[in-house]
C-alpha positions as CSV (number, residue, x, y, z in Angstrom):
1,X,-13.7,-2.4,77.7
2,X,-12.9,-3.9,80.9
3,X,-9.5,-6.0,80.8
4,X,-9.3,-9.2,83.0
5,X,-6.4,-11.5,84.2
6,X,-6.7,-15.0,83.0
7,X,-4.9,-17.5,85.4
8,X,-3.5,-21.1,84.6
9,X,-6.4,-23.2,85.9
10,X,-8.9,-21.5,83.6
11,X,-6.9,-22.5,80.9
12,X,-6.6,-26.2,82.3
13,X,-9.9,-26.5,83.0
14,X,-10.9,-25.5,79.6
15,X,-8.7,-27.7,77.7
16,X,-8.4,-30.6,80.2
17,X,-12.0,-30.8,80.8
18,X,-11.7,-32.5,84.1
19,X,-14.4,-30.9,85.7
20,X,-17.8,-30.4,83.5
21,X,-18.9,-27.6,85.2
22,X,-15.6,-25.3,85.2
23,X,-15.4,-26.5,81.6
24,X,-18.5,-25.2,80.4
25,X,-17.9,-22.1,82.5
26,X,-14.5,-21.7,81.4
27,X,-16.2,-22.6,77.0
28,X,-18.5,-19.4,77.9
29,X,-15.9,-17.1,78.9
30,X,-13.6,-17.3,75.9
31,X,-16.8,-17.6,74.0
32,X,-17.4,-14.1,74.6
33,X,-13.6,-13.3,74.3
34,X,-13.7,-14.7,71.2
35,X,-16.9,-12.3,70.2
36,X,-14.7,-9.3,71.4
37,X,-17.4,-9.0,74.7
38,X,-14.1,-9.3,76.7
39,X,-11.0,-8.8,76.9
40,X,-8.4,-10.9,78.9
41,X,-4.8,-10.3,79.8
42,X,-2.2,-13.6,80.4
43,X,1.5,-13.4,81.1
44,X,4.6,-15.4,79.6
45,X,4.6,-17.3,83.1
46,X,0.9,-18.5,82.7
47,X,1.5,-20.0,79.1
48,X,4.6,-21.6,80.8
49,X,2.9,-22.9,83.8
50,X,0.3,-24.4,81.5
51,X,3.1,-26.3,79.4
52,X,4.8,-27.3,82.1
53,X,1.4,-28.7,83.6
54,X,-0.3,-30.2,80.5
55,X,2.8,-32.2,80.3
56,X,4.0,-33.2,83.3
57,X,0.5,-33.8,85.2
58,X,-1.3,-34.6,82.2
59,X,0.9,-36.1,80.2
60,X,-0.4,-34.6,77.6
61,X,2.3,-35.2,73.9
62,X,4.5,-32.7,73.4
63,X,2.5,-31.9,69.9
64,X,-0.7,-31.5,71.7
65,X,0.9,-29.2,74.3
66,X,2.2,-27.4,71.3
67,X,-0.9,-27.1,69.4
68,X,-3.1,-26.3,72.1
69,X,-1.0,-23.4,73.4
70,X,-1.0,-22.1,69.8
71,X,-4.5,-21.7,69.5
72,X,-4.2,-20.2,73.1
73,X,-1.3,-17.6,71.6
74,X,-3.3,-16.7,68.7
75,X,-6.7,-16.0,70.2
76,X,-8.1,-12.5,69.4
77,X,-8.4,-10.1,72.4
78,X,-6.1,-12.3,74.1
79,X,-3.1,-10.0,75.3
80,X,0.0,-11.4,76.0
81,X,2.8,-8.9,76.3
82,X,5.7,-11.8,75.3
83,X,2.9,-12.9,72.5
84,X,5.7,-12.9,69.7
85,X,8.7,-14.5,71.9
86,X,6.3,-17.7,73.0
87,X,5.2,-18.0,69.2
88,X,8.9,-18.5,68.6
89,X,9.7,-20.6,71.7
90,X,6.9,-22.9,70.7
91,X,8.4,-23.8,67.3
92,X,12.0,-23.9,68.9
93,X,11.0,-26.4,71.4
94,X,9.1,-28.4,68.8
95,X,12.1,-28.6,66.7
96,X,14.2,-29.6,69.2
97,X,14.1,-32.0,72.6
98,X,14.6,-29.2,75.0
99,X,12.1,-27.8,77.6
100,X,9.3,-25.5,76.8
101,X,11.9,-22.6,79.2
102,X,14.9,-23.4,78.2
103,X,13.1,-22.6,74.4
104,X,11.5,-19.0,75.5
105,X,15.0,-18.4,77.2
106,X,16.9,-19.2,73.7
107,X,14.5,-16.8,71.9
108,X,14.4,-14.0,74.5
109,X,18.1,-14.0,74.1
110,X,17.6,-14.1,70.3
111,X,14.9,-11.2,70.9
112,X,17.9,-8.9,73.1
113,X,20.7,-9.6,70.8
114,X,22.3,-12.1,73.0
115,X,23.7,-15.2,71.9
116,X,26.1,-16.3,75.1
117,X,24.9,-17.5,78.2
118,X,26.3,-19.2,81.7
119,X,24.4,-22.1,82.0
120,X,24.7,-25.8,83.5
121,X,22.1,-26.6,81.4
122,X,23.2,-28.2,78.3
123,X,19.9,-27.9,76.3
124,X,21.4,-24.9,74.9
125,X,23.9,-27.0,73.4
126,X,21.4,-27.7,70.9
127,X,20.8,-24.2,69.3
128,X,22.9,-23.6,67.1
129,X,23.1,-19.9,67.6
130,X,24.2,-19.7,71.2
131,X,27.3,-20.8,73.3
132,X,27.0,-21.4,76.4
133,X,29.5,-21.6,79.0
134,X,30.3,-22.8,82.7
135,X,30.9,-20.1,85.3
């Protein structure tokens, strides 16, 4: 089967519904994803662009953002190459009042056996399983 990128504003219109016609564009295509008539590709970078957006543009709660990018995550022939890292950010930046990055960083570390990092950021503060340090 034929593999397709799926960008950002797909998602956004699909979820945001700000324009009808996108919307009912955008309901068809992951209609037939969900079918298995198609599969689509998305990267770690899309799902964080689509937080970042929901929440800041949108203002969309944290929990919606959350529960919207989870159904997004577990869609079937959906691939995301970082699928099992964003599951994990998403509950780490539910739990805690960090950003949606600072979350996927914290479990990417988690992911490569790392648990110091140089930062300025003291989000990381917060997670108990990493130190972070000033350069």
């Amino acid at each position: 089967m034929n593999k397709k990128f799926i960008d950002t504003n797909i998602f956004l219109r699909y979820l945001t519904k700000d324009d009808p016609l996108k919307y009912d564009k955008c309901k068809r295509l992951f209609k037939k994803t969900i079918e298995g008539k198609l599969d689509l590709v998305t990267s770690g970078m899309v799902i964080a662009e689509l937080v970042w957006t929901l929440r800041s543009y949108y203002k969309v709660s944290k929990a919606d953002v959350i529960e919207k990018i989870s159904i997004i995550v577990s869609t079937q022939y959906l691939f995301i190459p970082e699928k099992d890292i964003i599951v994990d950010a998403l509950v780490l930046y539910g739990r805690k009042n960090i950003d949606y990055i600072d979350a996927y960083n914290a479990v990417f570390m988690k992911y490569h056996g790392l648990s110091e990092v140089y930062s300025y950021d003291t989000d990381f503060d917060s997670i108990e399983s990493i130190k972070r340090e000033e350069p």
